[in-house]
VOBADREN-732603 format. One record per residue (C-alpha): residue number from 1; x, y, z. Coordinates in Angstrom, 3 decimals, always signed. Example, Ala and Ser with C-alpha at 12.3 -4.5 7.8 and 13.67 -1.06 7.14 Angstrom:
VOBADREN-732603
<keti><k>1</k><c1>+12.300</c1><c2>-4.500</c2><c3>+7.800</c3></keti>
<keti><k>2</k><c1>+13.670</c1><c2>-1.060</c2><c3>+7.140</c3></keti>
end
This chain:
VOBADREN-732603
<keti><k>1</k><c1>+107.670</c1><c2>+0.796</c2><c3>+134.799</c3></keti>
<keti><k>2</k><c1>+109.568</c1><c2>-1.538</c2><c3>+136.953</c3></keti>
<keti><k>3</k><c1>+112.594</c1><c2>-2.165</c2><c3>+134.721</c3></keti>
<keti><k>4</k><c1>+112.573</c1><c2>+1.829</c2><c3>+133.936</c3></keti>
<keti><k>5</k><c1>+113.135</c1><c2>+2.369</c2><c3>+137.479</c3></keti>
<keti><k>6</k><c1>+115.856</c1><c2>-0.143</c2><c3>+137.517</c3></keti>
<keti><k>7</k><c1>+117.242</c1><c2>+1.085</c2><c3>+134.815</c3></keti>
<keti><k>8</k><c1>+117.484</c1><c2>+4.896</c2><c3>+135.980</c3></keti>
<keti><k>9</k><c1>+119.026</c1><c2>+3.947</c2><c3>+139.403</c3></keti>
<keti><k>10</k><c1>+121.454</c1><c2>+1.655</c2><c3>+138.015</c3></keti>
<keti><k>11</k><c1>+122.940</c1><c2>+5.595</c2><c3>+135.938</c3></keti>
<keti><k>12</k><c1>+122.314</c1><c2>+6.947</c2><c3>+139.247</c3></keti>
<keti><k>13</k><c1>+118.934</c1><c2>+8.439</c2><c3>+140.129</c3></keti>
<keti><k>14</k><c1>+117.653</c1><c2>+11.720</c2><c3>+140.103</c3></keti>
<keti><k>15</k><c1>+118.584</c1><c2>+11.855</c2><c3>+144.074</c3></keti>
<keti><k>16</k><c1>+122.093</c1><c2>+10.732</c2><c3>+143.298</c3></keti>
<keti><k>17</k><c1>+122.102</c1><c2>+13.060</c2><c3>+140.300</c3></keti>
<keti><k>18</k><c1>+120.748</c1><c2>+16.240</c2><c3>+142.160</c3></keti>
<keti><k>19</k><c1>+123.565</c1><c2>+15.569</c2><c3>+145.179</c3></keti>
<keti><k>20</k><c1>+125.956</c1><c2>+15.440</c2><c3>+142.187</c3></keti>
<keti><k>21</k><c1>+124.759</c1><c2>+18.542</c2><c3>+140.609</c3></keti>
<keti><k>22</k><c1>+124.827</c1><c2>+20.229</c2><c3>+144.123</c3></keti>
<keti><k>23</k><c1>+128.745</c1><c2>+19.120</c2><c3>+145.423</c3></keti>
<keti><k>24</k><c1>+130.651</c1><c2>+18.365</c2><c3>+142.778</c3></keti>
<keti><k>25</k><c1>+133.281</c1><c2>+20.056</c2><c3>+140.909</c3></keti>
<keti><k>26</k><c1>+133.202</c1><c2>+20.901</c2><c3>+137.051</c3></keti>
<keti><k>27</k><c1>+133.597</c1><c2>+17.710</c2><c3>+135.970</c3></keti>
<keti><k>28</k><c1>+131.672</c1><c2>+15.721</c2><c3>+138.166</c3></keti>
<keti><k>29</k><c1>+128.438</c1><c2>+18.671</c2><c3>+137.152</c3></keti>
<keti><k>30</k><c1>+128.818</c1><c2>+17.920</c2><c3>+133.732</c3></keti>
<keti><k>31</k><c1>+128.954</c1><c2>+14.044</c2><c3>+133.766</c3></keti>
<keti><k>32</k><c1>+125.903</c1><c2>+14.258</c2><c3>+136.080</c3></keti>
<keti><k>33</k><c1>+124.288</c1><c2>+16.328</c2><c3>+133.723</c3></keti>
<keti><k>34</k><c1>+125.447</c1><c2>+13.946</c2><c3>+130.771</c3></keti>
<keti><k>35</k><c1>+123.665</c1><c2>+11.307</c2><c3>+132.657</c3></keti>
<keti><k>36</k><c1>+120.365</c1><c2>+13.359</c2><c3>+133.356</c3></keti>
<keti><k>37</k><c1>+120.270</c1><c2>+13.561</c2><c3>+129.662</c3></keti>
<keti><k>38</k><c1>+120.755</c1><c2>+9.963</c2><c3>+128.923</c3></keti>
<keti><k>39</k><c1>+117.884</c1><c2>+9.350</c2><c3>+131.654</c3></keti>
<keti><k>40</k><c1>+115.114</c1><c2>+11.115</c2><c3>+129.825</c3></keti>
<keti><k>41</k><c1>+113.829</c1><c2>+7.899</c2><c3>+128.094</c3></keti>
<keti><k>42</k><c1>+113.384</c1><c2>+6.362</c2><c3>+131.647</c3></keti>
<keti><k>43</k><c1>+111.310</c1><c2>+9.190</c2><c3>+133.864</c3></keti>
<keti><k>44</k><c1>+107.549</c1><c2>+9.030</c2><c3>+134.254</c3></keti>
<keti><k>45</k><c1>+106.212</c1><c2>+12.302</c2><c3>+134.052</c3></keti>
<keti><k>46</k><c1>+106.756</c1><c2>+13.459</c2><c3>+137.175</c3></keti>
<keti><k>47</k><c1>+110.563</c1><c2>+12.410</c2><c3>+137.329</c3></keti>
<keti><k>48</k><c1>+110.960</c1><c2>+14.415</c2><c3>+133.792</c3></keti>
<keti><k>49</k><c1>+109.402</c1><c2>+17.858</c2><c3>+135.603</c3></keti>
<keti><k>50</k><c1>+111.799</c1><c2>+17.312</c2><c3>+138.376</c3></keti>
<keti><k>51</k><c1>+114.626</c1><c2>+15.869</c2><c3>+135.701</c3></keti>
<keti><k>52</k><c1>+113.652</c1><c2>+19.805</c2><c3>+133.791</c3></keti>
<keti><k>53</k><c1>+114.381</c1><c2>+21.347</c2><c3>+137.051</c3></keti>
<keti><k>54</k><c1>+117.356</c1><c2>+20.476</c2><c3>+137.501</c3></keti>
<keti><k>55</k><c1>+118.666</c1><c2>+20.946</c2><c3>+134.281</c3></keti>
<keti><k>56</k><c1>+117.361</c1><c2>+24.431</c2><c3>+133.490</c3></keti>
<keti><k>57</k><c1>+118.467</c1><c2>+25.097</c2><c3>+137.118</c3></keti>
<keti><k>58</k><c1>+121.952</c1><c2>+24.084</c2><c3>+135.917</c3></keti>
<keti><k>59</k><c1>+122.085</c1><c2>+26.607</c2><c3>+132.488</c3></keti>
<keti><k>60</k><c1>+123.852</c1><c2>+29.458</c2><c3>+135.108</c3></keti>
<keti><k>61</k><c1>+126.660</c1><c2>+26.788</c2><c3>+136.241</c3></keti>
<keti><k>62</k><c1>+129.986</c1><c2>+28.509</c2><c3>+136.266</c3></keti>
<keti><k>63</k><c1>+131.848</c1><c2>+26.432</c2><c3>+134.013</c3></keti>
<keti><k>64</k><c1>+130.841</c1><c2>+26.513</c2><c3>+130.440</c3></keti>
<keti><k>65</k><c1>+130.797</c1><c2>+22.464</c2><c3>+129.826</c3></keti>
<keti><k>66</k><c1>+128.476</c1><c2>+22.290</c2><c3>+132.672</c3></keti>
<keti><k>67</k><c1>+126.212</c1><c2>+25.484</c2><c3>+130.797</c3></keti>
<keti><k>68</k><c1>+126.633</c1><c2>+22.762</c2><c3>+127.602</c3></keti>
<keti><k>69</k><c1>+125.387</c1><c2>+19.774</c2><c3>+129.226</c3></keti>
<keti><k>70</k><c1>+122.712</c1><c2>+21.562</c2><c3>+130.769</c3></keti>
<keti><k>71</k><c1>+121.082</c1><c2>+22.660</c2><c3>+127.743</c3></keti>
<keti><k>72</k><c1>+121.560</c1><c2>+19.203</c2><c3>+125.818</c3></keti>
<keti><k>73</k><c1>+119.894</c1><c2>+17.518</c2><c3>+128.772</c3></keti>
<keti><k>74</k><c1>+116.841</c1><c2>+19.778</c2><c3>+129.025</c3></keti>
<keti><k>75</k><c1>+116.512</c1><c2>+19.103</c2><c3>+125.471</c3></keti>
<keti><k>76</k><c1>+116.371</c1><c2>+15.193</c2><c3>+125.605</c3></keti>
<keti><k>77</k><c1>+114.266</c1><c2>+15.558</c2><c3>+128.728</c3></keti>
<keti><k>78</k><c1>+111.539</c1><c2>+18.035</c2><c3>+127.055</c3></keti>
<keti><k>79</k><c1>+111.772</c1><c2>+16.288</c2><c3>+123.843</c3></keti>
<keti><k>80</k><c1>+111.122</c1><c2>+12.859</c2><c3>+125.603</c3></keti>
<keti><k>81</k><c1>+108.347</c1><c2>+14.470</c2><c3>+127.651</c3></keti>
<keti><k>82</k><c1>+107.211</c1><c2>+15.857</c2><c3>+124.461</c3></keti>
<keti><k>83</k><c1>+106.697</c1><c2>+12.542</c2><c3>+122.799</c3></keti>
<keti><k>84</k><c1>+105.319</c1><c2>+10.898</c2><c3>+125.542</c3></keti>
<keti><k>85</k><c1>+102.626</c1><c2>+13.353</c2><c3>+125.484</c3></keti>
<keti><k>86</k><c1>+101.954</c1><c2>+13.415</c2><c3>+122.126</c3></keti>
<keti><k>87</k><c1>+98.899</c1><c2>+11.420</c2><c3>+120.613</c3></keti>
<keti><k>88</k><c1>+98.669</c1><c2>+12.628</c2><c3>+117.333</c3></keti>
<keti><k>89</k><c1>+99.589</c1><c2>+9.838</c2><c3>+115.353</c3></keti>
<keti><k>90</k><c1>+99.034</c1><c2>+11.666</c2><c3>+111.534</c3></keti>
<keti><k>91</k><c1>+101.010</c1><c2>+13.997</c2><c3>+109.467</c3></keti>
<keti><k>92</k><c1>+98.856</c1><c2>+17.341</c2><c3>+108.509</c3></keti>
<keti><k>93</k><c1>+102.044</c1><c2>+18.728</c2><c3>+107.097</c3></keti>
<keti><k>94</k><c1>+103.225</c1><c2>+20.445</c2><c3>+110.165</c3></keti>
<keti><k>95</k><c1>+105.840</c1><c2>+17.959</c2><c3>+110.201</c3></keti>
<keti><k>96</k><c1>+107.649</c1><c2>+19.954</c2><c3>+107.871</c3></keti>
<keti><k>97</k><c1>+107.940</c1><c2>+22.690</c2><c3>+110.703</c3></keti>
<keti><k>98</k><c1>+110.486</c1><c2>+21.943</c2><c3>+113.092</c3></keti>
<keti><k>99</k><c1>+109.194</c1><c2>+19.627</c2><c3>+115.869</c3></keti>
<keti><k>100</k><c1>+108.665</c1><c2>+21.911</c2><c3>+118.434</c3></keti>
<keti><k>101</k><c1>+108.507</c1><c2>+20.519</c2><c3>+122.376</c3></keti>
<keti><k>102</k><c1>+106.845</c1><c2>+23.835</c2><c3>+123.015</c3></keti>
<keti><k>103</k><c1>+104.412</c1><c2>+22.530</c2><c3>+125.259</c3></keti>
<keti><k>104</k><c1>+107.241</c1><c2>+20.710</c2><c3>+127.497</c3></keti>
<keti><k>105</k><c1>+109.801</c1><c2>+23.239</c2><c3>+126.932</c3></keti>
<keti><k>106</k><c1>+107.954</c1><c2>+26.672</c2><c3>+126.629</c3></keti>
<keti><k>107</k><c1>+109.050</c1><c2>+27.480</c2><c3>+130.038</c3></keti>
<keti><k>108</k><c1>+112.543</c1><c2>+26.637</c2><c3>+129.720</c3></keti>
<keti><k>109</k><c1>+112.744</c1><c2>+28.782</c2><c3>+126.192</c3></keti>
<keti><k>110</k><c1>+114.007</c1><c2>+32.133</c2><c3>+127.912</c3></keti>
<keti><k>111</k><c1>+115.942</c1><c2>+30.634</c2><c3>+129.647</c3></keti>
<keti><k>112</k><c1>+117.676</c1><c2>+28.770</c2><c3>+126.152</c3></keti>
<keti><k>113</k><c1>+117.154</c1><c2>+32.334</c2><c3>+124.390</c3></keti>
<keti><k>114</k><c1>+119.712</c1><c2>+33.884</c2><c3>+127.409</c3></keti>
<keti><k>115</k><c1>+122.377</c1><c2>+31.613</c2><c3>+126.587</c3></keti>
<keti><k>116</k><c1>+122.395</c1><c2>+32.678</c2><c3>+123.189</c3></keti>
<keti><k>117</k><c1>+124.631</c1><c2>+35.590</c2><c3>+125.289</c3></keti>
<keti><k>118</k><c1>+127.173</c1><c2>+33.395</c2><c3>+127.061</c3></keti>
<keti><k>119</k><c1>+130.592</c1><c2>+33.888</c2><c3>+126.370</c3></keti>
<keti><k>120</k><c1>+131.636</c1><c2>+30.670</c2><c3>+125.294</c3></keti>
<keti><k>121</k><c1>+131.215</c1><c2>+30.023</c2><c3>+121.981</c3></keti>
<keti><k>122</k><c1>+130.393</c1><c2>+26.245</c2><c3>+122.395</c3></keti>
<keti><k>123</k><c1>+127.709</c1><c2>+27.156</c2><c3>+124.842</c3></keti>
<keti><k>124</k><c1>+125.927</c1><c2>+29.791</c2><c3>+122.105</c3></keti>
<keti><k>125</k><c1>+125.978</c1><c2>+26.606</c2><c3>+119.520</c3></keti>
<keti><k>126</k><c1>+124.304</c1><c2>+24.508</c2><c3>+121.883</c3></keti>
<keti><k>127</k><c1>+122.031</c1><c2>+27.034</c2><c3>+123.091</c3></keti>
<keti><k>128</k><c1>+120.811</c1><c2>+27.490</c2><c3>+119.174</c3></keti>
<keti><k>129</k><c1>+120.589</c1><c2>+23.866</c2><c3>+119.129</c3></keti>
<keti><k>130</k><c1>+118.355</c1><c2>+23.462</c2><c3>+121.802</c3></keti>
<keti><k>131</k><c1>+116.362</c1><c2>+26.944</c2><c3>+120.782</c3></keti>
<keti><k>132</k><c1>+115.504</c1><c2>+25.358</c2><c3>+117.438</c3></keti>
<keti><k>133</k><c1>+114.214</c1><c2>+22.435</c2><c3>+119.356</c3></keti>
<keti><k>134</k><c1>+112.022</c1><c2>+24.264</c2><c3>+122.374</c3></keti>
<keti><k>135</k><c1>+110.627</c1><c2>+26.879</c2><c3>+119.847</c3></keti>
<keti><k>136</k><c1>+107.334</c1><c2>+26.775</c2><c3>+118.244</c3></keti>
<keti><k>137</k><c1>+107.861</c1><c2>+27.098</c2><c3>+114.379</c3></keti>
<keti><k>138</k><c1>+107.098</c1><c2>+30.514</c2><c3>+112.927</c3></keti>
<keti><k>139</k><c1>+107.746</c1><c2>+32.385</c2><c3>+116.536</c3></keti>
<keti><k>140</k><c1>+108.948</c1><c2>+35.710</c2><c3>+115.680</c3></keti>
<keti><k>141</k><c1>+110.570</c1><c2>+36.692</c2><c3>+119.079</c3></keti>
<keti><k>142</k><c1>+113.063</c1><c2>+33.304</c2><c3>+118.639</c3></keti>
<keti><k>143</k><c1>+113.718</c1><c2>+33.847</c2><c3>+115.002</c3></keti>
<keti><k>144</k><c1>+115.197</c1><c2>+37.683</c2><c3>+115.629</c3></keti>
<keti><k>145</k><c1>+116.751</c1><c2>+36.348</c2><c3>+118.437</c3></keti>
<keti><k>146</k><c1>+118.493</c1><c2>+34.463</c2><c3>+115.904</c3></keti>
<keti><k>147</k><c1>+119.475</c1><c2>+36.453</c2><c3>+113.175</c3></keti>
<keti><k>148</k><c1>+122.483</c1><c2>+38.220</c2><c3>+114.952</c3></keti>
<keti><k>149</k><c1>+124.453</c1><c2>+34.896</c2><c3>+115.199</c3></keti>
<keti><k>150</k><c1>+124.496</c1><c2>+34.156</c2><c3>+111.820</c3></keti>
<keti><k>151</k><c1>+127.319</c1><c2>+36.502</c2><c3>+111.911</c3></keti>
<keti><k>152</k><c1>+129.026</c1><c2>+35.357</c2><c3>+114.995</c3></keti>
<keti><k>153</k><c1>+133.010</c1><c2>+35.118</c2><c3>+115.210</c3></keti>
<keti><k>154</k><c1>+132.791</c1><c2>+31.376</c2><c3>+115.187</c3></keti>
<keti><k>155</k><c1>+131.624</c1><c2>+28.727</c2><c3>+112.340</c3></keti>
<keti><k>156</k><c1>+129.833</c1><c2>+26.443</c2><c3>+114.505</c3></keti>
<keti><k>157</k><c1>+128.059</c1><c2>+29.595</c2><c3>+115.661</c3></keti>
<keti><k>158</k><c1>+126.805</c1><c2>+30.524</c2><c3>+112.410</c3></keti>
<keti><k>159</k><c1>+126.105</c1><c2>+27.117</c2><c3>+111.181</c3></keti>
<keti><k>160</k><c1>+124.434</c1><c2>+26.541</c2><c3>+114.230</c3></keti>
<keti><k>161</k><c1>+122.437</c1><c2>+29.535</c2><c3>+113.955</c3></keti>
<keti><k>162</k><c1>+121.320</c1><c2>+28.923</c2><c3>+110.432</c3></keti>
<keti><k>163</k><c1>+120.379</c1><c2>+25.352</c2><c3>+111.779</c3></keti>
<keti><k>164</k><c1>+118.095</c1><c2>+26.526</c2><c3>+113.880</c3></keti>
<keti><k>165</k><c1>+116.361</c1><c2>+28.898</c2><c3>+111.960</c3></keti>
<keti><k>166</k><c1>+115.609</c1><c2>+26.415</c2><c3>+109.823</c3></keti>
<keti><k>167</k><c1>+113.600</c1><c2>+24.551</c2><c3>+112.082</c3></keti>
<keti><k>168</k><c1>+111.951</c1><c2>+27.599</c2><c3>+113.893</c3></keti>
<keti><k>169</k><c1>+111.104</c1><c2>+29.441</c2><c3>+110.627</c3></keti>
<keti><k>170</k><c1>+107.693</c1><c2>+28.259</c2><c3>+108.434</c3></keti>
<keti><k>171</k><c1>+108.220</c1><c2>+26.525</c2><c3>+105.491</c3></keti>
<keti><k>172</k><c1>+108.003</c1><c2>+28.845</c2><c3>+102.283</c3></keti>
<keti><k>173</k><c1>+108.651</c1><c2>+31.923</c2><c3>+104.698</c3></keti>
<keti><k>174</k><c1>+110.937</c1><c2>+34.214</c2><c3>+102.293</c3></keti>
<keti><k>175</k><c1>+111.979</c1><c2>+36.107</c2><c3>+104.839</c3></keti>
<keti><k>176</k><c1>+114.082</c1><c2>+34.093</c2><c3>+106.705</c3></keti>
<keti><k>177</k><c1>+114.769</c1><c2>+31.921</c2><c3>+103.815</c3></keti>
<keti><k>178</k><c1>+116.797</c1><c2>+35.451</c2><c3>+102.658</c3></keti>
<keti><k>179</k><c1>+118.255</c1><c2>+36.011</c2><c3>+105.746</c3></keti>
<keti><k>180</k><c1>+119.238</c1><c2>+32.049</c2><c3>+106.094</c3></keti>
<keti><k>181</k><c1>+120.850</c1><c2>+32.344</c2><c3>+102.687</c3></keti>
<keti><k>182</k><c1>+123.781</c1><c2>+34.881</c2><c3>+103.365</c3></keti>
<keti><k>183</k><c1>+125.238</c1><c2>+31.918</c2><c3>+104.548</c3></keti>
<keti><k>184</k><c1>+125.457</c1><c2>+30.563</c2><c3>+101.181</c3></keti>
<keti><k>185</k><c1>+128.633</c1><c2>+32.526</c2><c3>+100.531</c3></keti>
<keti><k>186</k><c1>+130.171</c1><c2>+31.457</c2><c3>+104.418</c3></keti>
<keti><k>187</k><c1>+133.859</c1><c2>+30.497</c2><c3>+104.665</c3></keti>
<keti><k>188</k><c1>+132.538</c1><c2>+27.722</c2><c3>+106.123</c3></keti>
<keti><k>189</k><c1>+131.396</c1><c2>+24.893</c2><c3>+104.566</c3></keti>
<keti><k>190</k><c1>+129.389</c1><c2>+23.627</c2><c3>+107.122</c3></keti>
<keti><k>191</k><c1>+127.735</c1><c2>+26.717</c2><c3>+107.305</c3></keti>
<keti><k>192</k><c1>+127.311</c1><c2>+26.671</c2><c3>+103.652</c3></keti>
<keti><k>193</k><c1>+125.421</c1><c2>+23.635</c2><c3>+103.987</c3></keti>
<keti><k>194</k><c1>+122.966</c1><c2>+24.200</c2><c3>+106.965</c3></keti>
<keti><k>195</k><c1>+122.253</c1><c2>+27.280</c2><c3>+104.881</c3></keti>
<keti><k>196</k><c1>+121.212</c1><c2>+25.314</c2><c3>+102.196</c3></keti>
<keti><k>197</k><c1>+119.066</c1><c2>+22.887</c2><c3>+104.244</c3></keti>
<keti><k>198</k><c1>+117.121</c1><c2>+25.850</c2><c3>+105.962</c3></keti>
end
């Protein structure tokens, strides 16, 4: 645990990173947040809770690259937590349902699912990034929560949006395999794609 602890000062501790999160300007948020993220392999448990904190206390940050950090740091952090608190070792097929962190991140899901709102477009993708990774697969509430960005204004939107309804929705579900496949005749290519995927 020793070299973990090294390790996570050397990028700046959780202290450091908090003081950063606190003070700083736009910038200086969103690098601190960048590092939060790259210090979810590192945490013990307890760090990662306070590590979640801080992050999902940073998804209201005025500036929209700080919103966008936020969200991709609680997702390392609650997928890292996830993992380290997982001990089942076999595949029973659920791997073919999006790999949920629900039990890390079920508290931090609302607060994902508001940013699917923000005004910046880059923040929405990111948000349905990190929705299709906190959500349990097959959750309703997430998936219709989903559905209006497939027609957003933007192509990382959509293709986002398709992404993650991919992973939320369960296998074989012809429902939002239908809905998913609109996106088959996208200007996008991208979008084209993810909607083949999902």
């Amino acid at each position: 645990m020793s070299a973990g602890k090294a390790s996570a000062s050397a990028d700046g501790g959780l202290a450091e990173l908090s003081a950063r999160l606190r003070g700083g300007d736009w910038e200086a948020r969103r690098a601190a947040l960048e590092a939060l993220g790259r210090l979810a392999e590192k945490l013990s448990p307890g760090e990662g809770a306070e590590a979640l904190a801080l992050a999902g206390g940073s998804l209201e940050d005025e500036d929209c690259h700080a919103r966008r950090a936020a969200l991709g740091a609680l997702v390392r952090i609650a997928a890292t937590l996830s993992a380290a608190g997982s001990t089942d070792g076999g595949d029973d097929g659920a791997a073919a349902c999006a790999a949920s962190v629900a039990g890390v991140g079920a508290e931090h899901l609302d607060r994902a699912l508001a940013r699917l709102e923000d005004e910046d477009w880059g923040v929405r993708r990111v948000a349905l990034t990190a929705v299709g990774e906190l959500a349990p697969c097959g959750e309703r509430r997430v998936l219709e929560a989903l559905v209006p960005h497939l027609s957003d204004d933007d192509e990382d939107v959509r293709t986002a949006a398709v992404a993650a309804i991919g992973k939320v929705a369960t296998p074989g579900d012809a429902e939002w395999s239908d809905r998913a496949a609109k996106l088959l005749d996208d200007d996008d290519e991208a979008a084209r794609q993810a909607a083949v995927s999902a």
